[in-house]
C-alpha positions as CSV (number, residue, x, y, z in Angstrom):
1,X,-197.6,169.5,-127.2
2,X,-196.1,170.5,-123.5
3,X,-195.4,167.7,-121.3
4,X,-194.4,169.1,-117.5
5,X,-193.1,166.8,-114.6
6,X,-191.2,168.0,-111.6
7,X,-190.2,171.5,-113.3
8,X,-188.8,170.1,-116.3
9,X,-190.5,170.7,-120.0
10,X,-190.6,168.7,-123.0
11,X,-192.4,170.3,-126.0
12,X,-193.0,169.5,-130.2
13,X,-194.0,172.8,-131.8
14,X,-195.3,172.5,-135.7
15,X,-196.1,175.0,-138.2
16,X,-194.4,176.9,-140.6
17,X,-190.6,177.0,-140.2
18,X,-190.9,181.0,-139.6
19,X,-193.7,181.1,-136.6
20,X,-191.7,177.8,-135.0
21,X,-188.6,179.6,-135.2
22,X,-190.1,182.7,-133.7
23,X,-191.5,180.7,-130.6
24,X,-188.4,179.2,-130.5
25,X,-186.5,182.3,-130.3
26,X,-188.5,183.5,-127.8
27,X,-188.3,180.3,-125.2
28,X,-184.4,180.2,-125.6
29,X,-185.0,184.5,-124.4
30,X,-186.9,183.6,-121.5
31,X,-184.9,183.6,-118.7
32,X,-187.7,181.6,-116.4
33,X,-185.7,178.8,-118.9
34,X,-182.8,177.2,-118.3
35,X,-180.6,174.2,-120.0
36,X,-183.1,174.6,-123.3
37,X,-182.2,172.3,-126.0
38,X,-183.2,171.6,-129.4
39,X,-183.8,167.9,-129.9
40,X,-184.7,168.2,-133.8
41,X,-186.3,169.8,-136.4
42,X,-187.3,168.5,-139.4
43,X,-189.8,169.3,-142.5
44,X,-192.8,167.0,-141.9
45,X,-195.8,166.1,-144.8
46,X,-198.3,166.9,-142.4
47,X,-199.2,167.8,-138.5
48,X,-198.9,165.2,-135.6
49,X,-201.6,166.9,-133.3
50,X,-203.9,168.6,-135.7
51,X,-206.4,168.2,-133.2
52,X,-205.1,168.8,-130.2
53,X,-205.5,172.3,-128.1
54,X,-204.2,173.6,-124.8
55,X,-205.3,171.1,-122.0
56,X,-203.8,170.5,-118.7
57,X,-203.4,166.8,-117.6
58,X,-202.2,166.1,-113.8
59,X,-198.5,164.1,-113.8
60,X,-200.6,161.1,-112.6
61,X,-202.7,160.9,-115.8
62,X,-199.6,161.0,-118.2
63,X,-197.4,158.2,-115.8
64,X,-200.9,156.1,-115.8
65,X,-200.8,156.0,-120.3
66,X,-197.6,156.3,-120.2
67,X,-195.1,154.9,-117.2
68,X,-191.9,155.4,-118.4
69,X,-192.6,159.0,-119.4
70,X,-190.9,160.5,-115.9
71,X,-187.6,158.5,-116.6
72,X,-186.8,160.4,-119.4
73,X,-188.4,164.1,-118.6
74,X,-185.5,164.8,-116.1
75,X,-183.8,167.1,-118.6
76,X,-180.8,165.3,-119.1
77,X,-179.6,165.1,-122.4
78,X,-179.3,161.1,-122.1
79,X,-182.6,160.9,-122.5
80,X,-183.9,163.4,-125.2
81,X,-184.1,160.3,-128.1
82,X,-186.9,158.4,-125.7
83,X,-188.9,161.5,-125.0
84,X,-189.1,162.5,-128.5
85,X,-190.3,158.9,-129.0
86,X,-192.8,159.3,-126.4
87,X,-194.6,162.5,-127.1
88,X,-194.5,162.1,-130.6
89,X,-196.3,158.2,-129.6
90,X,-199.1,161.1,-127.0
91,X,-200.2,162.0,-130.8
92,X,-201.7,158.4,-132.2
């Protein structure tokens, strides 16, 4: 999952802790990145977005499911708990 708004990024990678930690690696590398945080990771029983593959919504679409998604995905650290919440919530 990859949410975008006004050049900030919030995204949940899953899969095996080795291939997670390898994309992770590589995002904290790129220097296109900047202020990259880790919010959590955690061992889960089974995928959130089994079914879910790369698709491009417009900021519009997200805000109109989900309104209070462009408070919190401003990249400030205040706010990492609620976006969590939210993207995890994108999955159901």
């Amino acid at each position: 999952m990859l949410f975008y708004e006004n050049q900030h990024f919030g995204q949940i990678l899953e899969g095996p802790r080795t291939e997670a930690m390898k994309i992770w690696k590589k995002i904290q590398r790129d220097p296109r990145h900047q202020q990259v945080r880790l919010l959590k990771m955690e061992e889960i029983k089974e995928r959130g977005f089994t079914a879910w593959s790369m698709r491009f919504f417009l900021a519009k679409e997200i805000v109109a499911k989900m309104p209070s998604l462009t408070s919190v995905l401003d990249g400030l650290p205040e706010h990492d708990v609620e976006l969590l919440r939210l993207m995890r919530s994108a999955a159901k």
